[in-house]
C-alpha positions as CSV (number, residue, x, y, z in Angstrom):
1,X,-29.7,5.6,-17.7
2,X,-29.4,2.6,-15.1
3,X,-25.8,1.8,-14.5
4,X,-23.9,-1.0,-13.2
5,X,-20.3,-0.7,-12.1
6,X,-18.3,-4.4,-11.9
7,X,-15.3,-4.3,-9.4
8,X,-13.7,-7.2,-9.7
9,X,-11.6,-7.7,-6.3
10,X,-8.8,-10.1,-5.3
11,X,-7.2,-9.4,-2.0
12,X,-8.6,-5.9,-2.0
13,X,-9.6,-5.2,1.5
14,X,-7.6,-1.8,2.2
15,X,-9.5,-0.2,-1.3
16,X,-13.0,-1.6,-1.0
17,X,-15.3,0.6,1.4
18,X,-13.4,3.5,0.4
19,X,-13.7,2.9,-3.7
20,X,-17.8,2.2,-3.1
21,X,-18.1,5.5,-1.2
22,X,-15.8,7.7,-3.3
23,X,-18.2,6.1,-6.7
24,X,-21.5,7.2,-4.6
25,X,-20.3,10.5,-3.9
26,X,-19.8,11.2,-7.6
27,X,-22.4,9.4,-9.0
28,X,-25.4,7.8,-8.3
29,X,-25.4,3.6,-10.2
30,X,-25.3,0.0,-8.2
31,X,-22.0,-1.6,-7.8
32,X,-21.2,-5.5,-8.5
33,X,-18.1,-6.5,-6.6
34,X,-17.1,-9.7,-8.4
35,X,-15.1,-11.5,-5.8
36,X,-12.5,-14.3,-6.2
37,X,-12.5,-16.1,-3.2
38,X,-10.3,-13.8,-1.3
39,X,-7.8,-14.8,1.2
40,X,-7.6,-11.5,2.7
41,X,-11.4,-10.8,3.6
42,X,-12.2,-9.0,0.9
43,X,-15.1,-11.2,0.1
44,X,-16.7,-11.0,3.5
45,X,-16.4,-7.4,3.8
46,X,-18.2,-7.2,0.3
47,X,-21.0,-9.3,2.0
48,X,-21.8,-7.0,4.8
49,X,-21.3,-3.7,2.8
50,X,-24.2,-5.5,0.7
51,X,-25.9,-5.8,3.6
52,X,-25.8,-2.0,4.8
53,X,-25.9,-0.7,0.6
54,X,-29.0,-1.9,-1.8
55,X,-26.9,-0.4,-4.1
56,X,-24.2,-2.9,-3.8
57,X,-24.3,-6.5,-5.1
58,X,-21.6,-9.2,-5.2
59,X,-21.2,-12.3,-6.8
60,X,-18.6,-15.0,-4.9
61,X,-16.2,-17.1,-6.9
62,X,-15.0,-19.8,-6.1
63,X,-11.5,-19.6,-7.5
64,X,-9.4,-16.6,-9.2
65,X,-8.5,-17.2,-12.6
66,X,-8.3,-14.3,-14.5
67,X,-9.6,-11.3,-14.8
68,X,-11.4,-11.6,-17.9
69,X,-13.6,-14.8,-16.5
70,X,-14.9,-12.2,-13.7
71,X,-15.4,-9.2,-15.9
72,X,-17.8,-11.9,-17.8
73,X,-19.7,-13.4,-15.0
74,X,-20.3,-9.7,-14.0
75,X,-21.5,-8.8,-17.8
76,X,-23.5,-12.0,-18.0
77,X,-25.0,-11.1,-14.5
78,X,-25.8,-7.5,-15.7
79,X,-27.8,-9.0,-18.4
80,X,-30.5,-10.6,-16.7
81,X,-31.0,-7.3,-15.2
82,X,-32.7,-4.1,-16.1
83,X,-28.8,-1.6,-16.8
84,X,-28.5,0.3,-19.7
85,X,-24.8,1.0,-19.1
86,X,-22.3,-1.8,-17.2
87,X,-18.8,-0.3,-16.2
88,X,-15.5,-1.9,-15.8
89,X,-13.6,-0.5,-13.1
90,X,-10.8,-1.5,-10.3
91,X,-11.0,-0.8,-7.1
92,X,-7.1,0.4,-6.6
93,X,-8.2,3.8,-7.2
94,X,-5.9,3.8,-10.2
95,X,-9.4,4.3,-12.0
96,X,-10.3,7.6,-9.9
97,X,-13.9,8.3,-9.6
98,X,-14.1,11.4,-10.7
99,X,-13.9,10.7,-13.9
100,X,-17.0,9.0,-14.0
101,X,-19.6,11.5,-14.6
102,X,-17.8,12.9,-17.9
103,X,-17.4,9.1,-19.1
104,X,-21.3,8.4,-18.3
105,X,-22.3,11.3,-20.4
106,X,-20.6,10.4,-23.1
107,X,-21.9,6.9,-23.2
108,X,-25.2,9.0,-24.3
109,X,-23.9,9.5,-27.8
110,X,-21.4,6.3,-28.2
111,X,-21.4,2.4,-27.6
112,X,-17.8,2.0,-25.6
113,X,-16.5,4.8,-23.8
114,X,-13.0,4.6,-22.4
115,X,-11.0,6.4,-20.1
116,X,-7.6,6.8,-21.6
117,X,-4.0,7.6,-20.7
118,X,-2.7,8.2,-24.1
119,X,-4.6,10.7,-25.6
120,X,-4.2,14.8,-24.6
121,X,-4.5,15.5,-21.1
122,X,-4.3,11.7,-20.1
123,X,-0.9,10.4,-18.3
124,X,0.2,8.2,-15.8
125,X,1.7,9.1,-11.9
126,X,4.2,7.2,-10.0
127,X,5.3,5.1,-12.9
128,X,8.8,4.0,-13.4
129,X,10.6,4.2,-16.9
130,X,10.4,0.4,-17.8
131,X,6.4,0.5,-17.0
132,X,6.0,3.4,-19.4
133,X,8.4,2.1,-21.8
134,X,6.4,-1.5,-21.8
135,X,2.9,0.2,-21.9
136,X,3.0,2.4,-24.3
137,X,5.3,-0.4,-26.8
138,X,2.8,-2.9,-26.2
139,X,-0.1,-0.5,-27.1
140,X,1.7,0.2,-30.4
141,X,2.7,-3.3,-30.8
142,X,-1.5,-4.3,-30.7
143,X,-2.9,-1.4,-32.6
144,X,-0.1,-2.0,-35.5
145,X,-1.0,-5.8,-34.8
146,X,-5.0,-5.4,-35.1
147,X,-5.0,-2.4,-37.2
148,X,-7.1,-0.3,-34.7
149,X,-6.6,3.9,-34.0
150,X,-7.8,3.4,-30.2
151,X,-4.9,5.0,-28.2
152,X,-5.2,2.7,-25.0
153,X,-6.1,-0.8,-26.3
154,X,-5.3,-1.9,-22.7
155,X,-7.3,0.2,-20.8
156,X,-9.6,-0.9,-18.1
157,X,-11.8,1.8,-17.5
158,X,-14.8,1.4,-19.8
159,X,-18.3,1.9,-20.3
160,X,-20.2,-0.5,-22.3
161,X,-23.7,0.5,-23.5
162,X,-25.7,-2.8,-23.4
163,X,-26.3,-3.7,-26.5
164,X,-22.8,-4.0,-27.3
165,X,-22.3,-6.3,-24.3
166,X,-25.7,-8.3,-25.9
167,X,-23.6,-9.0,-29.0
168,X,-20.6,-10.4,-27.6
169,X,-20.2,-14.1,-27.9
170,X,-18.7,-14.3,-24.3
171,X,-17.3,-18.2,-24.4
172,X,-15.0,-17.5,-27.6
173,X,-13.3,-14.6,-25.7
174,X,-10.1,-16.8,-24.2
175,X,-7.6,-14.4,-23.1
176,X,-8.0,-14.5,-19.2
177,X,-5.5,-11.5,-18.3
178,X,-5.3,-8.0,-19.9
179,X,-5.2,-9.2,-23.1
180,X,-8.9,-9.3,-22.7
181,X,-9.2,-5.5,-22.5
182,X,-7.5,-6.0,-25.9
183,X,-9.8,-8.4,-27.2
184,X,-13.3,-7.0,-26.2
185,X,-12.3,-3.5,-28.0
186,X,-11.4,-5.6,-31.0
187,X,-14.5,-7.3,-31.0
188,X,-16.5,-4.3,-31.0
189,X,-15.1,-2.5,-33.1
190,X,-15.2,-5.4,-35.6
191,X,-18.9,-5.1,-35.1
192,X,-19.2,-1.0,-36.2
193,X,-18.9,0.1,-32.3
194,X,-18.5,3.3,-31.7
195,X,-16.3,4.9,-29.3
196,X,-14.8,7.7,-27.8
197,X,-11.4,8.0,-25.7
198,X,-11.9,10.3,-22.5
199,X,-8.5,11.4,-20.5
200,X,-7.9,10.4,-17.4
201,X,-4.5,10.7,-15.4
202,X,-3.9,6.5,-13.8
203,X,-1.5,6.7,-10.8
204,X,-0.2,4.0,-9.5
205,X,-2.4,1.9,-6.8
206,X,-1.7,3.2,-3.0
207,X,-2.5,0.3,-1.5
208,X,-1.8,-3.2,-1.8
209,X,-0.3,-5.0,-4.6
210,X,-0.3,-5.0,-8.1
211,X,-1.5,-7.9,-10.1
212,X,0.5,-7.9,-13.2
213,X,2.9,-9.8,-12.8
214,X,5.0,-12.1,-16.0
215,X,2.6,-14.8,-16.9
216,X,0.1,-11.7,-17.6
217,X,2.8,-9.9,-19.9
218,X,3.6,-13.3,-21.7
219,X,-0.1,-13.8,-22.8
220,X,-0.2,-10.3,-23.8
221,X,2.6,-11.6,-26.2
222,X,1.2,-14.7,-27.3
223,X,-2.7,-14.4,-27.3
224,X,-2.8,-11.3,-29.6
225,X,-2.3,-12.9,-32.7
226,X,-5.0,-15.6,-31.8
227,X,-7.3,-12.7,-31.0
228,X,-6.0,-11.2,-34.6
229,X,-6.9,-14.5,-36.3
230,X,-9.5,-15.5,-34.8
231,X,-12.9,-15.2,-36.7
């Protein structure tokens, strides 16, 4: 099945040629970069590993605000072309490569696929207590909240089949951080999705810097119960 692989990228400059080649060597799909107007480069260097790549695309922004808004431009951009599958993926390395082949054949037999933490033989590496402690409480806190079994609502690392991405009403999704991991699993699930949860071990990025930072935890807060409301 054609795949498509949306990275979105803000200041990523030490992680992006080596994320693009560690995906080819395990797989063989086309990469968007979804790039927010980068301070750092990153956009440029995107440009001229288009240039070198077919398999490469990007699309420039002209602002960042938020990661859901690029994760949709890339889905809306996927759909006008010919994929079958669209993954979401970040190009920290804290969604390792290797995982992609298991996650791709799974996608055969189920509409979402993602690559989880919390189920058996998932984890995390080089986290601290308090990270833990707020990750998994938070998880518990949305799947009480929105009455869902998935173990990691927040997860990033997803396949979509298509026509689950063809059903989403993409300008009622609000939530702009990772509350929009949250609210697209809702969604399809809402819909008679199905999914499967795939482990996968998420260390901590290497290189440069997180971008969690408080205003992302506060909407996770706040903008669940407007995702549980809404219609």
């Amino acid at each position: 099945m054609k795949t498509l692989i949306c990275i979105p990228t803000y200041n990523e400059i030490d992680n992006l040629e080596a994320i693009t080649s560690a995906i080819f060597e395990e797989v063989d799909v086309e990469i968007l970069i979804i790039d927010d107007n980068s301070p750092d480069g990153t956009g440029a260097l995107a440009t001229r590993l288009s240039e070198s790549e077919p398999r490469i695309h990007v699309l420039h922004r002209t602002q960042k605000n938020g990661l859901g808004p690029a994760y949709i431009a890339g889905f809306k951009w996927s759909l006008t072309q010919d994929y079958d599958l669209v993954v979401e993926m970040d190009a920290d390395f804290s969604h390792q490569p290797m995982y992609l082949p298991v996650m791709l054949a799974a996608a055969q037999k189920h509409d979402f696929v993602i690559g989880s933490r919390y189920v058996r033989g998932g984890g995390t590496k080089n986290w601290g207590l308090i990270r833990r402690c707020i990750s998994q409480g938070g998880g518990l806190y949305a799947r009480t909240l929105l009455g869902l079994e998935i173990r990691d609502l927040t997860a990033g690392y997803i396949v979509w089949n298509r026509h689950v991405l063809e059903k989403f009403r993409f300008e009622n999704i609000e939530a702009s951080g990772y509350v929009f991991q949250i609210e697209l699993k809702y969604k399809a699930k809402k819909m008679g999705c199905s999914h499967v949860e795939i482990p996968i071990v998420f260390p901590d990025r290497q290189r440069g810097e997180s971008k969690m930072n408080v205003g992302i935890a506060l909407e996770a807060v706040t903008r669940l119960w407007r995702v549980r409301l809404k219609k």
